[in-house]
Every structure is written in C-alpha cells, then in structure tokens.
Chimera marker file (.cmm) of the C-alpha trace (Angstrom):
<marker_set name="trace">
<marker id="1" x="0.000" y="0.000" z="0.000" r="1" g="1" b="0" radius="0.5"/>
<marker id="2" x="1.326" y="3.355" z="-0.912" r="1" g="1" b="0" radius="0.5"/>
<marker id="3" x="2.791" y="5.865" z="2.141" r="1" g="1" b="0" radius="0.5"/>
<marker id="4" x="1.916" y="9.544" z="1.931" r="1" g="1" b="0" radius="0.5"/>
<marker id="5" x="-0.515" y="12.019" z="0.649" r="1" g="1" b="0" radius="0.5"/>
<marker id="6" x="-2.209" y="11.883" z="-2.252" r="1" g="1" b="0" radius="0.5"/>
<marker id="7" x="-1.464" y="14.227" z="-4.573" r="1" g="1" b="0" radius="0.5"/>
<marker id="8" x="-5.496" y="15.869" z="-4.908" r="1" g="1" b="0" radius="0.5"/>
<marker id="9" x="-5.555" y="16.122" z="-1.230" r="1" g="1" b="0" radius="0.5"/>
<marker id="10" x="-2.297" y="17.832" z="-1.077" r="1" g="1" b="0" radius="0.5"/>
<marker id="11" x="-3.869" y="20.215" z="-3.741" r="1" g="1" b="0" radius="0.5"/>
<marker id="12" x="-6.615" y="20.771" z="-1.763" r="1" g="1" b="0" radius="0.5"/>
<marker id="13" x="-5.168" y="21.821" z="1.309" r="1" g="1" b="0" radius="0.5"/>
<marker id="14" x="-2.529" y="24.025" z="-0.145" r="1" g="1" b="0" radius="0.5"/>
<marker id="15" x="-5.558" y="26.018" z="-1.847" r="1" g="1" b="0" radius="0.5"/>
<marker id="16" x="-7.020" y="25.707" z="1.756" r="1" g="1" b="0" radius="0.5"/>
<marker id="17" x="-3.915" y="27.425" z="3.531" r="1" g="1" b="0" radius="0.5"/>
<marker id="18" x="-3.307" y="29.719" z="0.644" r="1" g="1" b="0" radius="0.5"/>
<marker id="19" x="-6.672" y="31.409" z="0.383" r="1" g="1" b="0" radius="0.5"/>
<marker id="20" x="-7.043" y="31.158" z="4.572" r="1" g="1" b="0" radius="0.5"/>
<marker id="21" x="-3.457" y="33.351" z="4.457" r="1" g="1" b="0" radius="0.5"/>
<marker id="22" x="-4.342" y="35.642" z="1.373" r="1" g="1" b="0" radius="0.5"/>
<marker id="23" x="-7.477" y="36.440" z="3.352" r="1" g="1" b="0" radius="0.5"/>
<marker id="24" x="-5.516" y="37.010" z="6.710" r="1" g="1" b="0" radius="0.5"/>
<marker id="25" x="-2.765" y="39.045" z="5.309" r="1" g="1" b="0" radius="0.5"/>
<marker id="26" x="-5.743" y="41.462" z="3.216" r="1" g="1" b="0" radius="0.5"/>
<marker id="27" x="-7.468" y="41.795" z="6.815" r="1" g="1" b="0" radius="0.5"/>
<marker id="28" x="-4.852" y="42.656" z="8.925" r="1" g="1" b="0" radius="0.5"/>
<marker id="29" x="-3.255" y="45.059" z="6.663" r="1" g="1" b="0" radius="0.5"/>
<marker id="30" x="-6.612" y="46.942" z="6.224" r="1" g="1" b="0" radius="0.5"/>
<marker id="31" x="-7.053" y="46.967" z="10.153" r="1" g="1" b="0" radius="0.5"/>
<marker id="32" x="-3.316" y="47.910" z="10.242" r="1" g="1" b="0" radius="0.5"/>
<marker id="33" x="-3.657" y="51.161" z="8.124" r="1" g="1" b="0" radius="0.5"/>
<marker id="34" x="-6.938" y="51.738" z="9.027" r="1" g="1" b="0" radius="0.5"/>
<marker id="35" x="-6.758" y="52.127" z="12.760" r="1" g="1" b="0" radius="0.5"/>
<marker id="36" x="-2.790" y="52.247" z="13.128" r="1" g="1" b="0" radius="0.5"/>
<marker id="37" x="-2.634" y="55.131" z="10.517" r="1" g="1" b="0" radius="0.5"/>
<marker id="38" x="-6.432" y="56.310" z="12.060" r="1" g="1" b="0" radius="0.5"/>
<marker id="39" x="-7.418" y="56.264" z="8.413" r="1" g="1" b="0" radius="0.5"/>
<marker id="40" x="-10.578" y="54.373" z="9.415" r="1" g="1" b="0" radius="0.5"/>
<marker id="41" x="-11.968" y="56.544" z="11.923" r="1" g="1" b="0" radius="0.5"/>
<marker id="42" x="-14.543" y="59.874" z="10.835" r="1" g="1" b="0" radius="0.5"/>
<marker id="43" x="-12.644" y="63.152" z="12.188" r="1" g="1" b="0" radius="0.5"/>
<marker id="44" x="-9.279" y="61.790" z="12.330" r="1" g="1" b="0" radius="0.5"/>
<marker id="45" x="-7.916" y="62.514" z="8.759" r="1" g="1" b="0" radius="0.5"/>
<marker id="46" x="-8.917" y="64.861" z="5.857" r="1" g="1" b="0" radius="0.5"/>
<marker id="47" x="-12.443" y="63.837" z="3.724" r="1" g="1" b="0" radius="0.5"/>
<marker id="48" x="-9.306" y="63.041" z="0.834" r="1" g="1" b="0" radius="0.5"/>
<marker id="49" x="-7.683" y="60.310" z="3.019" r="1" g="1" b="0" radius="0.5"/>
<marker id="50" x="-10.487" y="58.157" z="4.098" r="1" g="1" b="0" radius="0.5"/>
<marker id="51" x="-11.919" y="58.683" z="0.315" r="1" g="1" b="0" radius="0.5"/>
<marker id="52" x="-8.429" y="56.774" z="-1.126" r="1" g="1" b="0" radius="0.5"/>
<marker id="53" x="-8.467" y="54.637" z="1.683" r="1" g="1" b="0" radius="0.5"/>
<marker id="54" x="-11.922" y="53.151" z="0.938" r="1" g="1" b="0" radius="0.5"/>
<marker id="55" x="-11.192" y="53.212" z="-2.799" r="1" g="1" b="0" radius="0.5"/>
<marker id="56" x="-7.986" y="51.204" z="-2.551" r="1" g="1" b="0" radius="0.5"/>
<marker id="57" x="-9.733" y="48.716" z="0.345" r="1" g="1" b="0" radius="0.5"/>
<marker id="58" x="-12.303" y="48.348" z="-2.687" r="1" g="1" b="0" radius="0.5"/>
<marker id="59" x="-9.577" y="48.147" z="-4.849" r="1" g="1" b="0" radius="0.5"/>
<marker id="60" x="-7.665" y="45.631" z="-3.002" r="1" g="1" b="0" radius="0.5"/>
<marker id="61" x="-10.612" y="43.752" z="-2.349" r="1" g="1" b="0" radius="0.5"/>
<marker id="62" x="-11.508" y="43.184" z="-5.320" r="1" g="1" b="0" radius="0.5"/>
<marker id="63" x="-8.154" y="41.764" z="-6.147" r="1" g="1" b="0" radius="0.5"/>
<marker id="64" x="-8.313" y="39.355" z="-3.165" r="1" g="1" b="0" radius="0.5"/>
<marker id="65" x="-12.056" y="37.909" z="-4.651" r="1" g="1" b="0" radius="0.5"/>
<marker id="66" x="-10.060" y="37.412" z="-7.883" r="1" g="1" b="0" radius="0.5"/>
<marker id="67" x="-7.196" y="35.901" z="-6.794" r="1" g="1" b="0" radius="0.5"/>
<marker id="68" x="-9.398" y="33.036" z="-4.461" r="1" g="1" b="0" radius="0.5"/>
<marker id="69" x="-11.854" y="32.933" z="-7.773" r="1" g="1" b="0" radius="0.5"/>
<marker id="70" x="-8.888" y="31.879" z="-9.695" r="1" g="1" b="0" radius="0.5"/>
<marker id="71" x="-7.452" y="29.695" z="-7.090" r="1" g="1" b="0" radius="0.5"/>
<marker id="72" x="-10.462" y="27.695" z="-6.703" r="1" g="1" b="0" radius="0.5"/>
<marker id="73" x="-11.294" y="27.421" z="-10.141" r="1" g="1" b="0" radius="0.5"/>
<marker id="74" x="-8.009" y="26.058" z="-11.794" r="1" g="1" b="0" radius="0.5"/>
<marker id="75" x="-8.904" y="22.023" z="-11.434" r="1" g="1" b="0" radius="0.5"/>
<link id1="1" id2="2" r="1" g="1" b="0" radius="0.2"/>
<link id1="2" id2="3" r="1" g="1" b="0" radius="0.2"/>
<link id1="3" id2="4" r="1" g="1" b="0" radius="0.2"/>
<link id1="4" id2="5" r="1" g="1" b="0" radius="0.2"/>
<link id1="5" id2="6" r="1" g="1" b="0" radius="0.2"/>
<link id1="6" id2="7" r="1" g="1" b="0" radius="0.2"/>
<link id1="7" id2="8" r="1" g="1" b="0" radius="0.2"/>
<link id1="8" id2="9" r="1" g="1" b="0" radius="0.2"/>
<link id1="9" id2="10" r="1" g="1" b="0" radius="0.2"/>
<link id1="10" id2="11" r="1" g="1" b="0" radius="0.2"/>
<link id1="11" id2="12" r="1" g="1" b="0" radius="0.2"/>
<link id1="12" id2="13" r="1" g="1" b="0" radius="0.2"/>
<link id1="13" id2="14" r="1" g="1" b="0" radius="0.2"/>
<link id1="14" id2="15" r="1" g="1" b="0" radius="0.2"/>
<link id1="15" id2="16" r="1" g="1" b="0" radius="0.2"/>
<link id1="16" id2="17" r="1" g="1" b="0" radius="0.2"/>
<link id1="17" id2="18" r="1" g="1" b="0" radius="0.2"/>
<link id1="18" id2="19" r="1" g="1" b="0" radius="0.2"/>
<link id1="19" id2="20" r="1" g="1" b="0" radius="0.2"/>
<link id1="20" id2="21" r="1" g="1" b="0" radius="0.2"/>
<link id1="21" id2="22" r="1" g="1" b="0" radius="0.2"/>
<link id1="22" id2="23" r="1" g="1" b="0" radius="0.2"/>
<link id1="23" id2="24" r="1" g="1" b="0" radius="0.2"/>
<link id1="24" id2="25" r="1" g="1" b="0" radius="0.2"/>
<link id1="25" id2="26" r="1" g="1" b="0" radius="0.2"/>
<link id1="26" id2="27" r="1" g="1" b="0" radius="0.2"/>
<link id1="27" id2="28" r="1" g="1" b="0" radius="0.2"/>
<link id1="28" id2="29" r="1" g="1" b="0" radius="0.2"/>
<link id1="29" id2="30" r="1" g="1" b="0" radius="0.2"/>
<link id1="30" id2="31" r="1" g="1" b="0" radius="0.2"/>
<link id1="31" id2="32" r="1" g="1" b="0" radius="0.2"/>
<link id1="32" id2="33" r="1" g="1" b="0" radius="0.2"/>
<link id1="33" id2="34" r="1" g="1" b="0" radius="0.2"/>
<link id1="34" id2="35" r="1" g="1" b="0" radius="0.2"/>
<link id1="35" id2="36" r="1" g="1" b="0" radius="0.2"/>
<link id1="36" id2="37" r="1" g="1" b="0" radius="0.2"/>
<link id1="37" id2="38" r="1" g="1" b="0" radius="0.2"/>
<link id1="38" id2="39" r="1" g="1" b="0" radius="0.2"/>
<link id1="39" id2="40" r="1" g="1" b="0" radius="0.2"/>
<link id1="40" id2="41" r="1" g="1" b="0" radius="0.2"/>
<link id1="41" id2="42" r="1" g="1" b="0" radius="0.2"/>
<link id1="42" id2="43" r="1" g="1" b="0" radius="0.2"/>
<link id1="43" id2="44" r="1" g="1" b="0" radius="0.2"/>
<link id1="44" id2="45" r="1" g="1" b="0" radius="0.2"/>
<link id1="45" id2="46" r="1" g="1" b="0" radius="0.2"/>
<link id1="46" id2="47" r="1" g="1" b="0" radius="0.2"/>
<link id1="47" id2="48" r="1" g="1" b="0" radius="0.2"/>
<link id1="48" id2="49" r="1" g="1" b="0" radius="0.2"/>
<link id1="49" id2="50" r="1" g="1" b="0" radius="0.2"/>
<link id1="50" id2="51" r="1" g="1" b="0" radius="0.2"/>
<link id1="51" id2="52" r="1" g="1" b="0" radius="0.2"/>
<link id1="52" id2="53" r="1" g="1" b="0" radius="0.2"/>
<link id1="53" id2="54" r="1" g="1" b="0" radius="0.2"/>
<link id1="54" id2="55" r="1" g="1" b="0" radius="0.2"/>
<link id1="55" id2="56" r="1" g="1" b="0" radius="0.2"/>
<link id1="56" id2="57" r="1" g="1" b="0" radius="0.2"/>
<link id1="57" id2="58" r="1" g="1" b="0" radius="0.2"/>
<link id1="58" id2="59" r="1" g="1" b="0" radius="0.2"/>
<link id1="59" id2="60" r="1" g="1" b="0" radius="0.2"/>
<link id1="60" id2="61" r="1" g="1" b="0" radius="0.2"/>
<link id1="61" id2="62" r="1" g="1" b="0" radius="0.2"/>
<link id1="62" id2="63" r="1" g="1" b="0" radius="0.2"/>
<link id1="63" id2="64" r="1" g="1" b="0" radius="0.2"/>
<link id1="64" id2="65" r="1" g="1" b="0" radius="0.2"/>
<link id1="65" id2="66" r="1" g="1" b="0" radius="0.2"/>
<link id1="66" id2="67" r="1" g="1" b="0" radius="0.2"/>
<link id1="67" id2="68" r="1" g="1" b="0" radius="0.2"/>
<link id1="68" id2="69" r="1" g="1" b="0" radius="0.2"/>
<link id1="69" id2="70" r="1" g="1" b="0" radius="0.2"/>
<link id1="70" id2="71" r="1" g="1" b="0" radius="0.2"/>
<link id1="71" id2="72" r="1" g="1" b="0" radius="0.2"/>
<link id1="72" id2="73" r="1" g="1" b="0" radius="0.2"/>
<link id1="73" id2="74" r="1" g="1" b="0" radius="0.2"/>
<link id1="74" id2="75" r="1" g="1" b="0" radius="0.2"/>
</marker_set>
C-alpha cells in the first residue's frame, strides 16, 4: 500500500492554507492602516484620506475575490 498524501488532497489543502493566508494578510493590513494610521476613523484625517483609503480597500478587495476565484477554479 502506498505511504503519503495523495497528490489531490495535497492540492486541496494548499488552496485551503493559501486562500485562509491571502485572506488574513488582506485583513490585517486593512485593520493595520486603518486604525494604526487612524485612516478608518470619521474626524481623524482629511475627507481626501479616508476617500483613497476606501477606494484602494475596494480596490484591493476586489483583487483578493479574484485571486481566491482563480485559485479555486483552476482544477
């Protein structure tokens, strides 16, 4: 009987830990500059600031749902 993984599992749970880690990273870096940087919070910054940061948390967003689209769709 053959030892190990097989090689759809291993597949699978790379995809798991990559998308669980992509997701992660995108969070913490949006809490990061949003509270760390007080870009997040009404009164702190200029209208201009929190206006790019919400466009480029859409922005980046939108990236993450595309990258985990294309992760989980490749077979």
């Amino acid at each position: 009987m053959e030892q190990g993984w097989d090689d759809d599992i291993k597949v699978f749970f790379v995809k798991i830990l990559n998308s669980v880690a992509m997701t992660l990273l995108w969070v913490l870096a949006a809490v990061t500059a949003g509270l760390y940087f007080k870009l997040a919070l009404v009164g702190s910054t200029s209208l201009t600031g929190h206006i790019i940061f919400y466009i480029l948390l859409a922005v980046t967003f939108y990236g993450l749902v595309r990258y985990l689209y294309r992760t989980w769709k490749k077979p």
